[in-house]
C-alpha positions in Angstrom: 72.9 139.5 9.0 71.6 137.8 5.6 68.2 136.3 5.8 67.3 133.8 3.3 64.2 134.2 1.7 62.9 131.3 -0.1 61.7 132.0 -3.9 57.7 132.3 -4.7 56.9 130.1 -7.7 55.3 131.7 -10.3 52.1 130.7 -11.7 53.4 129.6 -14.5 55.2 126.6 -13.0 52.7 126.1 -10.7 50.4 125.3 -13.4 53.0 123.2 -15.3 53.6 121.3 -11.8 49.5 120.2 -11.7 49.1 120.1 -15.0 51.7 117.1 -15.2 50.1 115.4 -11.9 47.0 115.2 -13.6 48.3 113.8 -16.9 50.0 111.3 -14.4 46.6 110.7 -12.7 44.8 110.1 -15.8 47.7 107.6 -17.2 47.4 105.2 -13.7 43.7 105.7 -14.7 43.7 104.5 -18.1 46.4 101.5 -17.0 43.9 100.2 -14.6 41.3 100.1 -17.2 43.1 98.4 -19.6 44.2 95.8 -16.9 40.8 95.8 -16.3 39.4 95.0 -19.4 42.7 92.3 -19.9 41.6 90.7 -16.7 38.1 90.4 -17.3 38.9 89.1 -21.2 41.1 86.1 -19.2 37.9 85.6 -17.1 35.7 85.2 -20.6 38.4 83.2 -22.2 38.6 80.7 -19.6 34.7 80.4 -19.3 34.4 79.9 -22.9 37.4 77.1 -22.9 35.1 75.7 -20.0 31.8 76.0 -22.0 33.1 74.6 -25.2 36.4 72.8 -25.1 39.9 73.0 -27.1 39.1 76.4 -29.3 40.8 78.0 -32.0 43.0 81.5 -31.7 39.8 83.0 -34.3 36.2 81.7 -32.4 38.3 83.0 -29.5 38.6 86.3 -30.9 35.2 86.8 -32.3 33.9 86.0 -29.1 35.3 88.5 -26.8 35.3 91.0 -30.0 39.3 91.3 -30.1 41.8 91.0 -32.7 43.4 87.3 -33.0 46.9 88.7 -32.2 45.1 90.4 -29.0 43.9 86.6 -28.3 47.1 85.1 -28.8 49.1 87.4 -26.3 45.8 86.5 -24.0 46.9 82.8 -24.3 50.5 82.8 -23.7 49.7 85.1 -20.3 47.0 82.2 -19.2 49.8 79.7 -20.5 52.3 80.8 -18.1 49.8 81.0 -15.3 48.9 77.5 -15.9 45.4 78.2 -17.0 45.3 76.4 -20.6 47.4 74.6 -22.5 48.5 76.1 -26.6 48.3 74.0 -29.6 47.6 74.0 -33.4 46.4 77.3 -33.3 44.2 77.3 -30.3 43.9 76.6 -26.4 42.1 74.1 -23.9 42.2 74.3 -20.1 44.4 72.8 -18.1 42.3 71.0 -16.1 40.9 69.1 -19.2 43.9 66.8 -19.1 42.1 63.8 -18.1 43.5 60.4 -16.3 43.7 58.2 -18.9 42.1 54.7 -18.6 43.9 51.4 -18.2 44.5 49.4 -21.2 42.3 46.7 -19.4 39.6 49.1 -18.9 39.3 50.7 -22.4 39.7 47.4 -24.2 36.3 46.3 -23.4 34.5 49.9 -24.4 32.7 49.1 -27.8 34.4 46.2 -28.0 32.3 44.1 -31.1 32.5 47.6 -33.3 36.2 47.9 -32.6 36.7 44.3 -33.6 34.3 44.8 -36.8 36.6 47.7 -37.4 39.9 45.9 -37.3 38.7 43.3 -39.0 37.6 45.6 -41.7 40.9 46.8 -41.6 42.2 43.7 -42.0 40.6 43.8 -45.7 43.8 46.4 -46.4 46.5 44.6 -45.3 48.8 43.4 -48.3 51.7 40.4 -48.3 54.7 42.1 -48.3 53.2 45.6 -46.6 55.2 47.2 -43.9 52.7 49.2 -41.6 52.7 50.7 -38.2 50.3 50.1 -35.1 49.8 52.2 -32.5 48.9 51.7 -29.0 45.5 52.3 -29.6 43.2 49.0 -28.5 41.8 49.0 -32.1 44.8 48.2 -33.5 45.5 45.5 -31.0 42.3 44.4 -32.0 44.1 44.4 -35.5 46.6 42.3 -34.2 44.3 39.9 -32.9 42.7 38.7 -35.8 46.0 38.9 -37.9 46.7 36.1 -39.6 50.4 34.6 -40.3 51.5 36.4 -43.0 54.5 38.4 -45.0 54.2 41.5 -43.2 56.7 43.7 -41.0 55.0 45.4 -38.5 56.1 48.5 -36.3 54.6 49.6 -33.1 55.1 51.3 -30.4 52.2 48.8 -28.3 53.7 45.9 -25.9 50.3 44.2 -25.9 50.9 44.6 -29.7 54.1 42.6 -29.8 53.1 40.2 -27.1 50.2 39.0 -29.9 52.6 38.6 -32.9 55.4 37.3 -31.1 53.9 33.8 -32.1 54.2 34.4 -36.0 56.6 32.6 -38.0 56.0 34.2 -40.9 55.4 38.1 -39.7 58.3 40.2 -38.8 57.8 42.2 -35.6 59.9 45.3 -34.7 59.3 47.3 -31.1 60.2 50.6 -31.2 62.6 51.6 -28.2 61.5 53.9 -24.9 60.0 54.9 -21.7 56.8 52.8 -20.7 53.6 54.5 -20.5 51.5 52.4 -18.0 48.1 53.6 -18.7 47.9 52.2 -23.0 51.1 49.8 -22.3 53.0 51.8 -25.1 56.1 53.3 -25.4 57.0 56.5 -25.2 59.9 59.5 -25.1 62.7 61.0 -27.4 64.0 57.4 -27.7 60.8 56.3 -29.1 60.6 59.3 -32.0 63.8 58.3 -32.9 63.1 55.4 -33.6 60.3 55.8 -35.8 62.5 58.2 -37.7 64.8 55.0 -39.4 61.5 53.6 -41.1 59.1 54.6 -43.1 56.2 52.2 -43.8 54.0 51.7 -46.2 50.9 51.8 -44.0 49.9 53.1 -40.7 46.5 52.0 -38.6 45.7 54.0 -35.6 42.7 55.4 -33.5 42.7 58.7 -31.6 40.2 60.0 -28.6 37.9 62.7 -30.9 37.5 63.3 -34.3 35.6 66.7 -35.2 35.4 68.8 -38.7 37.0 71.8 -37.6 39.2 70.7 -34.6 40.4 67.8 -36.5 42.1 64.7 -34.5 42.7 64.7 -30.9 43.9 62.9 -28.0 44.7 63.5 -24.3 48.4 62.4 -23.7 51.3 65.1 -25.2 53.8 62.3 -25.3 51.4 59.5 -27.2 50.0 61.7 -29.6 54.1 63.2 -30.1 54.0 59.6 -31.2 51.2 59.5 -33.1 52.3 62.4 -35.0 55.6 61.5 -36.1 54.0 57.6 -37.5 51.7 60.1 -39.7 54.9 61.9 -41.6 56.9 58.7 -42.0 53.8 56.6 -43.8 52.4 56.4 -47.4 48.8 55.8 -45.9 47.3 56.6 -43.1 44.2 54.7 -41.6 42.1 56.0 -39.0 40.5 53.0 -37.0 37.5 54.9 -34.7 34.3 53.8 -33.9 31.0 55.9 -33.5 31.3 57.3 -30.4 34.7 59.1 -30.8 33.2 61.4 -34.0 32.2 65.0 -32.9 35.0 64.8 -29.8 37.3 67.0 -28.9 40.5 65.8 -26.8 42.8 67.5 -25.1 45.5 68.2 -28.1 44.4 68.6 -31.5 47.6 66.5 -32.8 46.8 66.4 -36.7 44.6 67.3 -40.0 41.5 65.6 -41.2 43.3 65.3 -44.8 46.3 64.1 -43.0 43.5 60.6 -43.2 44.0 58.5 -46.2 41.1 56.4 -45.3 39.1 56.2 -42.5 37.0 53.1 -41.0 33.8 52.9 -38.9 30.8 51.1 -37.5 27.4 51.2 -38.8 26.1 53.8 -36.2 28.3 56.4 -37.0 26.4 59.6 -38.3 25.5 59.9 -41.8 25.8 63.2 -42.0 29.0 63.2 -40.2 30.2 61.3 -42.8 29.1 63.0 -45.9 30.9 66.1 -43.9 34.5 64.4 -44.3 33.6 62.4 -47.9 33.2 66.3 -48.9 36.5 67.0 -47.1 38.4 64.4 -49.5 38.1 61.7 -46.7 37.5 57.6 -48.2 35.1 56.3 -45.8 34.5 52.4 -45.1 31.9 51.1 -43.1 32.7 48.0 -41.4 29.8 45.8 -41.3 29.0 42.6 -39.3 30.5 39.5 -41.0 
């Protein structure tokens, strides 16, 4: 008869054998720290977004004491979580998209600066100019206290064209698009293409924040997608805002403070606001009462 005897291991192996299950012990450790320490950096990335609005990739950093390119991998996992939206360089939450106002309702917001501004703007406006005008109600404003003249104008704004579409003299050309209720604009790849077969001489806008690091903003991807490409295809670009919009930050962060060729504002804007963007290169006017 054979009997099988099973072979002792030697204490060599078996040292080998728990040797390796505690390398493999400490590994799961360490992974669970560092998913630890990722998890709670999301939590203080998200709290500061909440604290202090749209933020760059390098306050980020600094903050939670990380390399930028630690910061950025941070924001494209929160991204695809739907936590924040990326852009320019930086992130906001989610949730700050906003509803937008109605047309009707933000028309009437600072309504005698907004007029003092247009009509200041007014003051720029050349015979034979072509310009843009956005959707913005400071540029219908614009449009309301235009007078008959040799101009071609461009926009993207139906309350725009419905003012104008009384000139004689003025030529008035709507861009093409998908209607966005809330500003009564245009909006959409058919509306960007557009844009692209002109380029005009001037372009007057407004935008929902201006600050000196986080430069223009606005809440709406697809209106400030419009926004933008009006700012590559002009000579000169105005910026139209009145007092309460400076130190804001929107939702996306959609151009440049020297991407301004001149900028014009009421009387209680802050001075030392605007010494800030003289400094920067800015031309300021200050639209006064008439």
């Amino acid at each position: 008869m054979v009997v099988y005897t099973k072979p002792s291991l030697g204490r060599k192996h078996i040292d080998k054998v728990a040797y390796s299950i505690k390398v493999g012990y400490l590994i799961i450790f360490q992974v669970e720290i560092m998913l630890e320490k990722t998890q709670a950096r999301y939590k203080e990335i998200l709290n500061y977004l909440e604290l202090h609005g749209p933020s760059k990739v390098k306050a980020l950093a600094q903050h939670c004491r990380v390399t930028e390119e630690t910061i950025r991998r941070d924001l494209s996992a929160l991204e695809e979580s739907g936590k924040l939206f990326r852009r320019h360089g930086g992130a906001v939450l989610q949730n700050s998209l906003k509803g937008e106002l109605d047309f009707e309702e933000r028309k009437i917001q600072n309504i005698s600066e907004k007029t003092i501004i247009a009509r200041e703007a007014l003051k720029i406006l050349n015979e034979g100019d072509t310009i843009f005008l956005d959707g913005s109600t400071t540029a219908w404003q614009m449009a309301q206290s235009m007078p008959d003249m040799n101009v071609t104008v461009i926009t993207d704004s139906i309350r725009v064209l419905q003012t104008l579409a009384t000139h004689k003299t003025s030529q008035v050309i709507i861009l093409g698009g998908r209607v966005w209720a809330p500003s009564q604009s245009l909006i959409g790849p058919q509306t960007l293409a557009s844009i692209n077969q002109y380029h005009v001489d001037k372009f007057f806008f407004s935008c929902k924040g201006l600050d000196t690091d986080w430069g223009l903003s606005d809440n709406n991807p697809d209106t400030t997608a419009v926004t933008e490409k009006m700012l590559q295809n002009s000579n000169q670009n105005i910026l139209l805002i009145d007092h309460a919009k400076f130190n804001k930050k929107a939702l996306i962060r959609f151009a440049e403070i020297d991407q301004v060729s001149i900028l014009i504002t009421d009387l209680q804007t802050n001075k030392k606001t605007l010494q800030d963007l003289e400094s920067m290169g800015l031309e300021i006017i200050i639209a006064e009462p008439s």
